[in-house]
C-alpha positions in Angstrom: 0.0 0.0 0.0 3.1 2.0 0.9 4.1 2.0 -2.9 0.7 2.9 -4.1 0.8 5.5 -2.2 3.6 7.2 -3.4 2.0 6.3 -6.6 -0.5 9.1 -5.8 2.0 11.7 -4.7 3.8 11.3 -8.4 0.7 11.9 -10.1 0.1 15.8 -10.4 -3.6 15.9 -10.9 -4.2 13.6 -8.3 -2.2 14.9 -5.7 -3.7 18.4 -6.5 -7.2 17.1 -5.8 -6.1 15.0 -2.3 -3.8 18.5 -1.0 -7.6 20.6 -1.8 -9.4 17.9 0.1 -6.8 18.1 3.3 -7.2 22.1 2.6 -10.8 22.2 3.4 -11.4 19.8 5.8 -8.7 21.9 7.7 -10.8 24.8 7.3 -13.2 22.6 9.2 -11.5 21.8 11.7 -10.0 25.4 12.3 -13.7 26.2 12.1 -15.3 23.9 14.8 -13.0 26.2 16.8 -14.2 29.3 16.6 -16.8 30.0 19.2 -20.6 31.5 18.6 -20.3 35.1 20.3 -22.4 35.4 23.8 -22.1 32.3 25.3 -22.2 31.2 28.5 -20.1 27.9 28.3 -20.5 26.7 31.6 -24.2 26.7 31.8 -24.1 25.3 27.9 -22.3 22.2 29.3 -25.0 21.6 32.1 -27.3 21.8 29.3 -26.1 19.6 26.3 -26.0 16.0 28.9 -26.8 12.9 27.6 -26.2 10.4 24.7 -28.1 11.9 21.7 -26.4 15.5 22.0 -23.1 13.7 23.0 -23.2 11.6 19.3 -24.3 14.6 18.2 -20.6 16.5 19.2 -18.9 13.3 18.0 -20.4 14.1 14.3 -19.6 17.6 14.7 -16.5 17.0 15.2 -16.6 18.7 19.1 -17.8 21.5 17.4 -21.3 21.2 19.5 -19.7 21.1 22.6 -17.6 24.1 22.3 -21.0 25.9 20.6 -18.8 27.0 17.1 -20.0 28.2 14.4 -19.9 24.8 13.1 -21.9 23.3 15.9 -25.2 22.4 13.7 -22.6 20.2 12.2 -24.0 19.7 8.3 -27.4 18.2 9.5 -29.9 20.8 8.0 -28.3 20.2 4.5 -28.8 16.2 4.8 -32.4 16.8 6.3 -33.1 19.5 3.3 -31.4 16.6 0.7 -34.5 14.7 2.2 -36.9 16.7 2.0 -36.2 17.3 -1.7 -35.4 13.8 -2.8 -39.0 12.9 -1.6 -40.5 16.2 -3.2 -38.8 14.5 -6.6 -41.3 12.0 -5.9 -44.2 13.5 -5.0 -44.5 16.4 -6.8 -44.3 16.8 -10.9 -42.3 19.3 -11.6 -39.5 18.5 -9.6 -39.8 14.4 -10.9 -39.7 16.3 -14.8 -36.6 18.3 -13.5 -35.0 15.2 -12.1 -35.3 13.0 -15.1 -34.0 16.4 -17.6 -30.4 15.0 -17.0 -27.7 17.1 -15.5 -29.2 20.5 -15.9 -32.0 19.6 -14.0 -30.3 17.9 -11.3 -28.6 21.3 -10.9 -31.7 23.0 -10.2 -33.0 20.4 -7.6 -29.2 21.0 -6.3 -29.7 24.5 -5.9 -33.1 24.4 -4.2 -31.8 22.0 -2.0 -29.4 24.8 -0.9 -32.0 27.5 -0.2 -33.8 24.8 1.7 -30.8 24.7 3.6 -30.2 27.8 4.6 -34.4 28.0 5.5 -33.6 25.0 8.1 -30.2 25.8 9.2 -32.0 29.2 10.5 -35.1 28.1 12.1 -32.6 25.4 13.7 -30.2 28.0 15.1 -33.6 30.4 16.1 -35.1 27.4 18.1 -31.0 26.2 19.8 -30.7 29.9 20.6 -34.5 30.5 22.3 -33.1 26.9 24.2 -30.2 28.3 25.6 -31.6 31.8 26.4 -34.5 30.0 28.7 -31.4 27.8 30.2 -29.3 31.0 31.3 -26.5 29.7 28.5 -27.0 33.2 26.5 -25.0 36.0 28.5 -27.3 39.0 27.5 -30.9 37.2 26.6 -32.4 39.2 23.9 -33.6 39.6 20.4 -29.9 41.1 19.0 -28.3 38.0 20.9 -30.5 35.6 19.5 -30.7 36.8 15.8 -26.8 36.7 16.3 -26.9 33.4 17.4 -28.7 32.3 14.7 -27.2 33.7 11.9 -23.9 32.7 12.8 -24.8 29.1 13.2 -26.6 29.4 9.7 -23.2 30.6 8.5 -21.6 28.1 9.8 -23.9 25.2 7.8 -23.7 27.6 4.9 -19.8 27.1 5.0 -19.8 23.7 5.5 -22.2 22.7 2.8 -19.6 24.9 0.3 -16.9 23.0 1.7 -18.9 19.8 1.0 -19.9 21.1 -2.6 -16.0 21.7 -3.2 -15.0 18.9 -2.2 -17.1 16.6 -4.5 -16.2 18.9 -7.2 -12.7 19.3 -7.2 -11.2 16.9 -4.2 -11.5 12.9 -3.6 -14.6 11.2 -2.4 -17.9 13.1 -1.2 -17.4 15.9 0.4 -20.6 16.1 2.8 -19.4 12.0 3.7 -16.2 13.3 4.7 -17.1 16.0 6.6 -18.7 14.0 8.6 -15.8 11.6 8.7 -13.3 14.1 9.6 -15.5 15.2 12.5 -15.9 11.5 13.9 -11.6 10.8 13.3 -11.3 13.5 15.4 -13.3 12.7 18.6 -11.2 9.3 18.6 -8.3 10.1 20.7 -10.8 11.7 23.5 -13.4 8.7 23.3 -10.0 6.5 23.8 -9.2 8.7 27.0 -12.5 8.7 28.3 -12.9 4.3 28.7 -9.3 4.9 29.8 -10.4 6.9 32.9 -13.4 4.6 33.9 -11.5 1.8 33.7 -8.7 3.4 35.6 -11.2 4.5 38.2 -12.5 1.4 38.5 -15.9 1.8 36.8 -15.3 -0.6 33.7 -13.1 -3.6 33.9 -10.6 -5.0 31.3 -12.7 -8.1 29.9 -15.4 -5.4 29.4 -12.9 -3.4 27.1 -12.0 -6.5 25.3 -15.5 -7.3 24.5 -16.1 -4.1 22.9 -12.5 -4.3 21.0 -13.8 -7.5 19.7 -17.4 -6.1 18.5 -15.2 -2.8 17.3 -13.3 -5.4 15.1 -15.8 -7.4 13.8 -17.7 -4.7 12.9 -15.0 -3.3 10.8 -14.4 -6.7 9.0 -18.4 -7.2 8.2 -18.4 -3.6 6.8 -15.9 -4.6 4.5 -16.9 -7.5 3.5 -20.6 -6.7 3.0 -19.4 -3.6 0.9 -17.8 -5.6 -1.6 -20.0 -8.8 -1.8 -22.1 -8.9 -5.1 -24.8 -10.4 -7.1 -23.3 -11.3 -10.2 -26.6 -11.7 -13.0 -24.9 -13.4 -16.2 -25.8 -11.6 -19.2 -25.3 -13.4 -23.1 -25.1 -10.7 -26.4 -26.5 -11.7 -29.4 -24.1 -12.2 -32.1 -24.7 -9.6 -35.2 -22.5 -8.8 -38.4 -21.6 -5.1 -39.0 -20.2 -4.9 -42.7 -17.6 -8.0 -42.5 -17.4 -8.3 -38.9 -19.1 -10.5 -36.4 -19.4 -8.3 -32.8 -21.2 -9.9 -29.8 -22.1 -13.2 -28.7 -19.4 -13.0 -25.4 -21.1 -13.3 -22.2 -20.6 -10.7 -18.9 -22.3 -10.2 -16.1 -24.1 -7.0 -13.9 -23.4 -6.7 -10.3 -25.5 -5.7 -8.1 -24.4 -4.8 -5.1 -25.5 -6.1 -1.6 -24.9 -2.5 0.0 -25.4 -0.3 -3.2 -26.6 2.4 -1.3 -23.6 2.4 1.1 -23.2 4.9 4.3 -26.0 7.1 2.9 -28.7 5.5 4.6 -26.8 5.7 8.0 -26.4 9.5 7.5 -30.2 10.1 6.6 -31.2 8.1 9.8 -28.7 9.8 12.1 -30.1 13.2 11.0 -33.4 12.0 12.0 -32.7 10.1 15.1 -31.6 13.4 16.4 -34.8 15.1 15.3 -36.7 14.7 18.7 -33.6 16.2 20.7 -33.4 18.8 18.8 -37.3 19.4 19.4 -36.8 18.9 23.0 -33.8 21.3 22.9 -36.6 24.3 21.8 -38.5 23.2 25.0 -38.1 23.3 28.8 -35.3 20.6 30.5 -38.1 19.6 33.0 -41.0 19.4 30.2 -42.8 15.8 29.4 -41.5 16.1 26.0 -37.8 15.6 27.1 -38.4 13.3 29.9 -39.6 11.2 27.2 -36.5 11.4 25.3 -34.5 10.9 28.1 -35.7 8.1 29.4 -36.6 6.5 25.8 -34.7 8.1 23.3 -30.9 7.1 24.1 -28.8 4.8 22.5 -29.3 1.8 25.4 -33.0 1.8 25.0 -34.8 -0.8 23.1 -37.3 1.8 21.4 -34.9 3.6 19.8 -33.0 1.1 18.5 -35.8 -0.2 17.0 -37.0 3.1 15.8 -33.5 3.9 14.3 -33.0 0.5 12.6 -36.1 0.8 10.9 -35.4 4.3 9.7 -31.7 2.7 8.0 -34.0 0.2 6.5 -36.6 2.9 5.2 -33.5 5.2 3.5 -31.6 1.7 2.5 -34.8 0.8 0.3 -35.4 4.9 -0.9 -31.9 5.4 -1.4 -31.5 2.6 -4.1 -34.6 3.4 -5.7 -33.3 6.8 -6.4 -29.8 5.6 -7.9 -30.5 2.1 -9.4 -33.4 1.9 -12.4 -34.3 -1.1 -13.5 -36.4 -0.6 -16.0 -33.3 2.3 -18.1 -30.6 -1.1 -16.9 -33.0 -3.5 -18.5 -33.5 -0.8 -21.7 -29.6 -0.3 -22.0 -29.4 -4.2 -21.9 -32.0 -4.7 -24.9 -30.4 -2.1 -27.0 -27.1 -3.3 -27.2 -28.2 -6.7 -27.8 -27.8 -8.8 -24.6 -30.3 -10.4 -22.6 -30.5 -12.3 -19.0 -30.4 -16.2 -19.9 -34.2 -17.5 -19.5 -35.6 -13.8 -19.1 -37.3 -12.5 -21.7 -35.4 -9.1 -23.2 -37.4 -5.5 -21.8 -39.8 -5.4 -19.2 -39.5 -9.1 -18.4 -36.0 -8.6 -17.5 -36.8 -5.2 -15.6 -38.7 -7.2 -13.4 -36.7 -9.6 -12.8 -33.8 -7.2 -11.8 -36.0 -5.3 -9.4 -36.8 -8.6 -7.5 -33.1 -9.6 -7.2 -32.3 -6.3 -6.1 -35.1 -6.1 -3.5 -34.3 -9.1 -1.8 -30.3 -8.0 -2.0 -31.4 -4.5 -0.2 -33.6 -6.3 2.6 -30.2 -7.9 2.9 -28.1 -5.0 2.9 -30.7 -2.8 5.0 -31.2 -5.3 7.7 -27.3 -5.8 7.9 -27.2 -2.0 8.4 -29.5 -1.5 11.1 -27.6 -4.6 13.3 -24.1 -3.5 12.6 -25.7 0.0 13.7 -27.2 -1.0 17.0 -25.0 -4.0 18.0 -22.5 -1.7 19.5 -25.1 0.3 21.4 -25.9 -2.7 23.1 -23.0 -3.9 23.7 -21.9 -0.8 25.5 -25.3 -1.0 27.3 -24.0 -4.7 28.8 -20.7 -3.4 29.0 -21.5 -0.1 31.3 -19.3 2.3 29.0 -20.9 5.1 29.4 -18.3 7.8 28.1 -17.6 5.8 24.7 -20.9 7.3 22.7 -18.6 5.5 19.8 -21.3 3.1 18.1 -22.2 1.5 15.3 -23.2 4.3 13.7 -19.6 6.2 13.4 -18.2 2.9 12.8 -20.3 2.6 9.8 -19.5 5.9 8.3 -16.0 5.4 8.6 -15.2 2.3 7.1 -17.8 2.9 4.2 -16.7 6.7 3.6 -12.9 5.2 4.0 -13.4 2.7 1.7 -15.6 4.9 -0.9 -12.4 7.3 -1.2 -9.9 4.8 -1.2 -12.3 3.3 -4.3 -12.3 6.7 -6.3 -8.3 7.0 -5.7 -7.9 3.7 -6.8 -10.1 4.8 -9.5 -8.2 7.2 -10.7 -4.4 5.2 -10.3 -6.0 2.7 -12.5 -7.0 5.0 -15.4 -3.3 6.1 -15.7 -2.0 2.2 -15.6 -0.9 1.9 -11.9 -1.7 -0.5 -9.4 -4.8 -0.1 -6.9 -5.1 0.2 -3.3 -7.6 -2.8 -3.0 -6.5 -5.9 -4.6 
């Protein structure tokens, strides 16, 4: 891997595009640094207790805790990517825009943007009424909190640009690795933290192990799943073109058992943390948030049920967005191929979209386990400062292994050898 590596450095294009990528997740991290003006930061950390807000920080990158300008993390642009992919659905003139090709998708991009900004704002409005009515603000008033907000709306603003710029001119997805830069970075401190309580006495070594076992496995059924496949043989027709006989070789489509990779973990987080943020808007002592308290943290049964279901949910809506059947099953037909024993066209379409749904039920339900096994794991264990899960494990093997792909990608296209053999 070593020499690969330096394979990367040689090429000029390619190391342009990793040194931009470093650039502006630097900027994010320098970012998640700088502190929202007015706040009192001792009675912000008596407020933001407990495991939803504390996976919250990990995602952020600490940027929550600390209450930077980053600290809404890039959450209202994944809930406004949402909102508009089901609009695409539901109403007409957005499904006609998505299906116009890549000017269209530009459009739905750039609404998706102003319907960030819209949530980012009423966010940061409802976060800054919550820590005015907690004594958090230093001077409560409208200026504070209309500063407050906007500068937390900045903040998403900037990190959905960063994203953009990523995907555009850097390695991998931007918005992914975001999100992967802020969970690296809360490593070393969720280390520290299961190395106090077992130093104080309050976890023991064999618990440790167990989870360093789980942690593992984990890891190795990421991989793995990632890169199983359903390969569906496909036979082409043999035809003569002037002298020459083309076709009649046979090749296959994979379908992939995860096709839909860490983007279904991503949509769920953002709405798993839906109901805090409600309860943040409301008072610490109100029936709303005694609910989530007692319900709605990672050790409870109801919302790991409720949060596996939602992975499934986004596994199944996410594939459906980027996988057609019925345009695979068309580009099949016109070149001339057809499954063996399925009937070229619609026949085949079918058949397609069953093997696929019974490959994402697969992929979804492996999802939601990998997702929640840690949780309770650390339930049984007692580790109560490792807010680590499945979840960030998830997003970064896949998002590690989605970047190492497009590198790999792009060493192949010039002859060299990949990172995954």
């Amino acid at each position: 891997m070593l020499n690969q590596f330096q394979q990367t450095l040689k090429i000029g294009d390619l190391r342009s595009k990793l040194l931009f990528t470093l650039m502006m997740l630097l900027v994010f991290r320098v970012g998640a640094h700088i502190p929202v003006p007015g706040i009192n930061t001792e009675a912000l950390q008596q407020l933001l207790q407990g495991q939803l807000f504390g996976f919250f920080d990990i995602i952020s990158g600490g940027a929550f805790k600390r209450f930077s300008v980053f600290a809404m993390s890039i959450t209202p642009y994944i809930n406004a990517s949402i909102i508009m992919q089901l609009l695409t659905v539901v109403v007409p003139r957005l499904e006609e825009l998505n299906k116009e090709g890549q000017e269209g998708k530009k459009k739905i991009a750039q609404y998706t943007r102003y319907g960030t900004v819209v949530l980012a704002f009423i966010q940061a409005i409802g976060m800054s009424i919550a820590l005015g009515r907690s004594g958090a603000i230093a001077n409560p008033g409208l200026g504070s909190y209309l500063l407050i907000a906007v500068s937390l709306t900045a903040g998403t603003a900037m990190l959905m640009w960063i994203g953009e710029m990523i995907t555009e001119r850097g390695i991998g997805n931007g918005i992914s690795l975001i999100i992967f830069c802020g969970i690296a970075a809360r490593i070393p401190s969720q280390i520290a933290g299961v190395g106090q309580e077992v130093s104080s006495g309050m976890a023991g070594y064999f618990q440790v192990v167990l989870l360093l076992i789980v942690v593992l496995v984990v890891i190795a059924a990421v991989v793995a799943m990632n890169e199983g496949q359903r390969r569906l043989p496909i036979q082409y027709a043999k035809r003569v073109v002037g002298r020459r006989m083309y076709g009649g070789q046979s090749t296959f489509l994979p379908l992939k058992v995860n096709a839909a990779g860490v983007i279904p973990i991503i949509f769920a987080m953002s709405l798993g943390m839906f109901p805090a943020t409600i309860g943040s808007w409301m008072s610490p002592t109100s029936g709303f948030n005694t609910f989530i308290n007692t319900y709605f943290n990672q050790s409870d049964l109801l919302y790991n049920v409720f949060y596996a279901a939602l992975i499934i949910f986004f596994t199944y809506f996410y594939v459906a967005i980027i996988f057609n059947p019925l345009d695979v099953a068309d580009n099949i037909k016109k070149n001339g191929g057809f499954v063996p024993g399925i009937r070229p066209g619609r026949p085949t379409a079918e058949y397609i979209d069953r093997v696929l749904s019974r490959l994402t039920l697969a992929g979804g339900i492996f999802l939601a386990l990998i997702a929640v096994l840690p949780n309770i794991v650390i339930a049984i264990t007692g580790i109560k400062s490792l807010w680590f899960g499945g979840t960030a494990l998830l997003i970064l093997v896949g998002v590690a292994l989605d970047t190492m792909k497009q590198v790999e990608s792009h060493l192949l296209l010039r002859s060299y050898q990949g990172f995954v053999k």
